[in-house]
N, C-alpha and C positions, 0 to 999 in steps of 0.2 A: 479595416481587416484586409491582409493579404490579397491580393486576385485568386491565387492559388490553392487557396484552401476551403475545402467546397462544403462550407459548412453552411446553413440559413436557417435560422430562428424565424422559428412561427408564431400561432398565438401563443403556445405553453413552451418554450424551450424550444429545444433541438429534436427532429426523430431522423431518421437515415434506413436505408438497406441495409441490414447484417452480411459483415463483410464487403458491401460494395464501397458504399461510402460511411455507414457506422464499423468502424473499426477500431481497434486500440490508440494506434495514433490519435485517430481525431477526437478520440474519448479525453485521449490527455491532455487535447490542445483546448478544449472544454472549458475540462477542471482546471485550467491552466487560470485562462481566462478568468472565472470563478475563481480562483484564492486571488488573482492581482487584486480584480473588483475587492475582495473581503479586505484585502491590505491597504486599498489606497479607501477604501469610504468606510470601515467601519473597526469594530472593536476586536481584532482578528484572533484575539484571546478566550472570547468567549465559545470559538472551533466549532465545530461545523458537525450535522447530521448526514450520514450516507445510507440511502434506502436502495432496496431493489425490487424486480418484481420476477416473475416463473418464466419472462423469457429465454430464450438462446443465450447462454452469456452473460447475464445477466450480474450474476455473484461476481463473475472475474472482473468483468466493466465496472462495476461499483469499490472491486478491489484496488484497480488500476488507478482509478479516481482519487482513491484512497489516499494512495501514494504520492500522486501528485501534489496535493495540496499537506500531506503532514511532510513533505519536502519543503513547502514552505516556511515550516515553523507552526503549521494550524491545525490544533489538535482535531480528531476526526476519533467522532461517535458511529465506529459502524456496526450496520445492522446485520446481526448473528443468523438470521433466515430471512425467508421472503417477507416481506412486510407491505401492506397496502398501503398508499401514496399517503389518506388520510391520518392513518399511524405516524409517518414518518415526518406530516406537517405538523400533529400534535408532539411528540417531541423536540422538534423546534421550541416551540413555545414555551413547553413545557419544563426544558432544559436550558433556557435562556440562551440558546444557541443562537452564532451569528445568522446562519441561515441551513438550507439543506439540500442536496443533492436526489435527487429519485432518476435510480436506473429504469425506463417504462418507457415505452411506446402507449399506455393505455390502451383506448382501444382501435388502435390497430391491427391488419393481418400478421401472424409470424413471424413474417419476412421481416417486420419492423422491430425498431427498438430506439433509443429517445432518451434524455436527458431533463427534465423540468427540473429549474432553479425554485428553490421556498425562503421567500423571508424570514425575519425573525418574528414577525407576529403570526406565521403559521400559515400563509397563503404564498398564491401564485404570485412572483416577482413582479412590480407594476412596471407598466413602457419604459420606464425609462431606467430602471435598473437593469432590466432585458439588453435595452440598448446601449448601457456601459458596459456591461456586459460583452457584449456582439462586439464593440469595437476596441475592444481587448484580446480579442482571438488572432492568435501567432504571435502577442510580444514576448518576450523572453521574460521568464518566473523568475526572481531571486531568490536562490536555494539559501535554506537556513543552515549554518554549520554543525546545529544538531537537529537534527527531523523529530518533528513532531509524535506523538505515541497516537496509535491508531487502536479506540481502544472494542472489542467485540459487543453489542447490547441485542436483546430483544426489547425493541423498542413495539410491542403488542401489548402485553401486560396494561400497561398502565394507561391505555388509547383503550382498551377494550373494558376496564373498570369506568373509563370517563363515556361512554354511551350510552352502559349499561346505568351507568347513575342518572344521564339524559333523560332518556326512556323511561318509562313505567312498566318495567317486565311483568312484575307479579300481576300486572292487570292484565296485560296479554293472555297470562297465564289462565288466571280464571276464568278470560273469555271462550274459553272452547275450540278456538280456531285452531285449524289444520294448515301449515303455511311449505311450500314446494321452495326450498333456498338451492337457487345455481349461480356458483359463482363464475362460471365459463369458463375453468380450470387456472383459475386467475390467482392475483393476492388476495382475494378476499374467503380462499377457500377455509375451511373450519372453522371462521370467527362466528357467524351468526347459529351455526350449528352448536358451537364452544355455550353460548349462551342461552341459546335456548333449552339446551340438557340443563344445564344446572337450574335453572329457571321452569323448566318439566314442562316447557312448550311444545307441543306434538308437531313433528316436523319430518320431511324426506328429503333427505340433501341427493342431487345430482351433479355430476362435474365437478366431482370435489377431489379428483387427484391434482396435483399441479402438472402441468402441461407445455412445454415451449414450444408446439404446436397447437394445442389449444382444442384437442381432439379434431382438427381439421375446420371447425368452424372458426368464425369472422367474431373475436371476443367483444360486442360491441351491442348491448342488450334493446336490439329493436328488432322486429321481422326483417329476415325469418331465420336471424341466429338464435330465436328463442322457442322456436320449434319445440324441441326438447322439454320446457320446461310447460308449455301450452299443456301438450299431454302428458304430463306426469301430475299437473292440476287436477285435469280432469277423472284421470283413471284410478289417483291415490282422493279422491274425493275431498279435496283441500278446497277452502275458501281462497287462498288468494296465493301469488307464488313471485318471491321479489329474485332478482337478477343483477348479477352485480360486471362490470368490466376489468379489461386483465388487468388493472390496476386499482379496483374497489371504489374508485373517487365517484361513478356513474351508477344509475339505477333505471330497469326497466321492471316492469309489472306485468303480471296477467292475472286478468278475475276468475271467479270460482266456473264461469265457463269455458274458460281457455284463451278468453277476446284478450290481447296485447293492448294494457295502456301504456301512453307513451309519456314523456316526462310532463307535457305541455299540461295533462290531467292530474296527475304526481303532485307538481307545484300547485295547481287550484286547490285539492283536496288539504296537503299542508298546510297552505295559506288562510282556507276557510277556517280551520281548526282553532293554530293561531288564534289567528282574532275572536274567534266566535266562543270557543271553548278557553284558553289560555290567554285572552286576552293582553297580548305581549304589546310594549310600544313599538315604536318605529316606521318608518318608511319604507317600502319595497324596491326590488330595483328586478328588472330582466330585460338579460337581450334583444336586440333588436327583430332575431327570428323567432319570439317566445308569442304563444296565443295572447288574442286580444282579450280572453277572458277572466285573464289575471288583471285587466284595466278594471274591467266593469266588479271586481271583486272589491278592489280599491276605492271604486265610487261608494260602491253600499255601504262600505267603512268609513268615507271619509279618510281613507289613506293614501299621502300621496306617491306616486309612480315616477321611481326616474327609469328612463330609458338609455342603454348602453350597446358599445358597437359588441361584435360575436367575438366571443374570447373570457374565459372566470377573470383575467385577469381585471378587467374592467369592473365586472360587479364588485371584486376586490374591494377593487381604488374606491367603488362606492362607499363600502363597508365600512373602510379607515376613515372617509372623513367626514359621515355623519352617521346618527343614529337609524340601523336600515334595522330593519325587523328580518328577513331573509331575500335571497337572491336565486335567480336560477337561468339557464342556459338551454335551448331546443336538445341539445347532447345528451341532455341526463345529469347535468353537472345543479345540485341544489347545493345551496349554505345556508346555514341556521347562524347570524352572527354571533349570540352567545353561549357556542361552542366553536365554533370556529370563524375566520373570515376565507371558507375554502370548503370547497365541494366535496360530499360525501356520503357514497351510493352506502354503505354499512349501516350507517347514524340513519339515513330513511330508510332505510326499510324498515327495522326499529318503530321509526315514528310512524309507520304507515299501520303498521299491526298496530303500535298503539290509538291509533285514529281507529279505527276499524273496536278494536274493545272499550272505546268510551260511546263509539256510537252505538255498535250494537249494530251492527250491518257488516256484509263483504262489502269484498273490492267494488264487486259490481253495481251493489245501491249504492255506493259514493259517489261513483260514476254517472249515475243516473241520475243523481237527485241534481248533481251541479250540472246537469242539462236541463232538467227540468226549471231550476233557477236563472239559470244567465242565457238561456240559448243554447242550441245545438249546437257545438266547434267540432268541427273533424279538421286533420291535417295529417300530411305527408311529404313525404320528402324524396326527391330523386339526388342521385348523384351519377354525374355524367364525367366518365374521363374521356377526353381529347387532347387532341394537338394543342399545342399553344397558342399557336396561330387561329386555327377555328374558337377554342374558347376565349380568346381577345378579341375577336370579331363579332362576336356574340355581344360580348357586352359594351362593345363600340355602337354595335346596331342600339340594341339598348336604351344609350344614352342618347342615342340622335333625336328618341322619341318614339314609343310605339303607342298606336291610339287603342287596339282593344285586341286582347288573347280570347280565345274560343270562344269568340262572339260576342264577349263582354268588355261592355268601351272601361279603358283608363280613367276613373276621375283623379286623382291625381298620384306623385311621384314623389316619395322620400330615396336621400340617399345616406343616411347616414351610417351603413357598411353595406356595400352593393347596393342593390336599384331594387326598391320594392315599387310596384305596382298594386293601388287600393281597385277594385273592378268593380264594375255596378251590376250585381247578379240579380237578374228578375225572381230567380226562385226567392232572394229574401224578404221578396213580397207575402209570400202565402206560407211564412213559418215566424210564430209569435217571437219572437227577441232574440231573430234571427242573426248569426256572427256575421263581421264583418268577414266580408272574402279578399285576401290580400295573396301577391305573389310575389317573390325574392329572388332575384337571382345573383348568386356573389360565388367571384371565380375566389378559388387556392391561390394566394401568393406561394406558396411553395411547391406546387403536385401541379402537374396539368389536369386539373379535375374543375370544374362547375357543379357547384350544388344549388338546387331549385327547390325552393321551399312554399309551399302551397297550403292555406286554411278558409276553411270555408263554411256553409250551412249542412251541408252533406256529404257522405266519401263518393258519391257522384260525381258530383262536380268538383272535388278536387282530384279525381283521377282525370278529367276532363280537361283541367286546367293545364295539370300537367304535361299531360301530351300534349297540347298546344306549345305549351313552352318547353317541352323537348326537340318537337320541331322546331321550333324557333332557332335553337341553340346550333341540332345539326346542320342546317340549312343557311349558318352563318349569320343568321337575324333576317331573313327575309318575314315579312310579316306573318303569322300563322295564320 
């Protein structure tokens, strides 16, 4: 790639500033890059899907994109409104398309906006198509002498027949429940509403205009951009209330109290079902920063667990090359592989009401009962932006060696994405099948940011933890 052109692929694709450094140009130098990749590795005839999502620009950037690539000769399926990421993967497949484009930052602030590449089997691009990709950026495109037809689609329709066929609505339906749907002004907005009216599921949609601001909140469904939807549980007397990000792929939750769960509970309560109710084959797979209690779920099954660096694209790669039963990410990002090999906050929430009407319970006793099962796990997550330099110092310190964070010694150290730290906590002496307590810390290759990720027996001692290891971080690794 150029020196000059200041573009860096992260886990998912490209994101940028609007206007700073995401702008038209580099939009085209992109797509650019994408049709060479489609020309030189694959079947460039079968053209290509273009999605967007409610941010700034968004429709024009997708249009731009358009362009570029049906200048290459490669027909281009674009999408006629906003369309959630998972939509826009299912049409890929669906349409035997080479691959597909999604205009989205997810969830990121406003400010942002992003480019994710999709295969043709309907997920996140693996490493090393990323990386052909990446070192394609700035060669010169060979224009076709007649341009490609760029042709309009709603590509929703037939993505929102395929969940609804997933799920068990009419079960939902007769179950009673009251369910709070915010999509955070995102793509995901009207779909689960769209279905639940036809389906006569009693429901209060909030956040449901589209937004390229995003009503001022952070589109990113964990406290406390979920504020909003806590008390509207509470107040419209709903059992459970699901949450989706500015680009639908993500899901967060709150119970019939208004307590926010967060993905880590999300995936156990799927996973339990699965097996125990649907008895589906396969292996599991989760990131490296995903609870230990998706392990010990796996024991009681007898199913085995691979462990993956932070990124879908990983659990992916899992997907394709064996038989995985589902996958999921600390972010929010779950897949069910036989529907997709690709995260999708719509499809669970779907499955979550439908868990919630085979058992005959809220959010809340599913909650509870898989504590009362596997151990108490609480966990959280700091994100710390700094300088470059203090957050490379940080985990310079780090790797030197630290023997114990807020008083609890190190037993040992994995690194397979960032530097997790297992710690020996005396409280999980006097709590029966108490979690392990583990701590993460893995800088941004792309953002000056550090994220610290912390799970534990109690939200005690993982706030505990973490302020040791914020300290840590500010103070450039000095032992906390």
């Amino acid at each position: 790639m150029p020196q000059d052109i200041p573009i860096q692929f992260g886990t998912d694709g490209w994101r940028g500033i609007i206007a700073d450094d995401f702008t038209f140009e580099n939009v085209r130098i992109v797509a650019a890059a994408i049709a060479n990749y489609i020309l030189e590795n694959t079947d460039a005839h079968r053209g290509i899907c273009i999605g967007y999502d409610t941010r700034f620009g968004s429709a024009r950037f997708a249009r731009a994109a358009a362009e570029v690539v049906a200048s290459a000769g490669i027909s281009v399926s674009l999408a006629s409104c906003v369309t959630p990421t998972p939509a826009l993967s299912y049409a890929v497949r669906e349409r035997s398309a080479v691959g597909g484009i999604m205009i989205t930052s997810s969830h990121n602030p406003a400010q942002w906006n992003g480019i994710k590449y999709k295969a043709s089997y309907g997920g996140s691009g693996q490493p090393a198509i990323m990386s052909a990709i990446e070192a394609l950026l700035g060669k010169p495109l060979p224009v076709s002498a007649m341009p490609a037809a760029i042709t309009l689609v709603d590509f929703c329709p037939s993505y929102i027949a395929a969940i609804t066929r997933f799920a068990e609505v009419e079960k939902i339906a007769r179950s009673g429940y009251r369910f709070v749907l915010d999509s955070m002004y995102g793509a995901g907005t009207g779909v689960l509403a769209g279905i639940f009216s036809q389906a006569g599921v009693p429901f209060v949609e909030i956040h449901n205009q589209p937004d390229p601001l995003f009503g001022g909140i952070h589109p990113e469904p964990i406290a406390p951009h979920i504020r909003a939807a806590q008390e509207a549980v509470v107040s419209q007397g709903c059992q459970a209330g699901w949450i989706t990000d500015g680009d639908a792929d993500r899901i967060g939750a709150v119970d019939e109290h208004g307590n926010f769960v967060d993905a880590h509970k999300i995936f156990c309560i799927l996973l339990r079902w699965f097996l125990e109710r649907k008895q589906w084959p396969g292996d599991v797979v989760r990131s490296f920063n995903v609870t230990r209690m998706i392990d010990r779920i796996c024991v009681r099954h007898g199913r085995k667990l691979h462990e993956v660096g932070i990124g879908f694209k990983y659990i992916c790669g899992q997907m394709l090359e064996r038989e995985i039963l589902m996958g999921g990410e600390e972010s929010g990002g779950i897949g069910i592989t036989r529907h997709l090999p690709e995260r999708d906050g719509l499809l669970n929430a779907l499955l979550l009401a439908n868990v919630m009407a085979d058992e005959q319970r809220t959010l809340g006793e599913l909650v509870a009962d898989l504590q009362r099962e596997y151990g108490e796990h609480h966990y959280d997550r700091v994100d710390l932006h700094l300088a470059e330099d203090v957050k490379q110092s940080a985990m310079t310190h780090a790797r030197a060696g630290v023997k114990e964070f807020a008083g609890m010694a190190v037993e040992r150290v994995e690194t397979l994405d960032g530097i997790l730290f297992y710690l020996k906590h005396p409280e999980a002496k006097t709590k029966p099948n108490a979690a392990q307590t583990w701590l993460l810390l893995r800088a941004s290759g792309t953002e000056p940011l550090l994220r610290i990720y912390c799970e534990s027996c109690s939200p005690e001692s993982v706030c505990k933890i973490l302020d040791a290891a914020r300290t840590f971080a500010l103070s450039s690794g000095e032992t906390p």
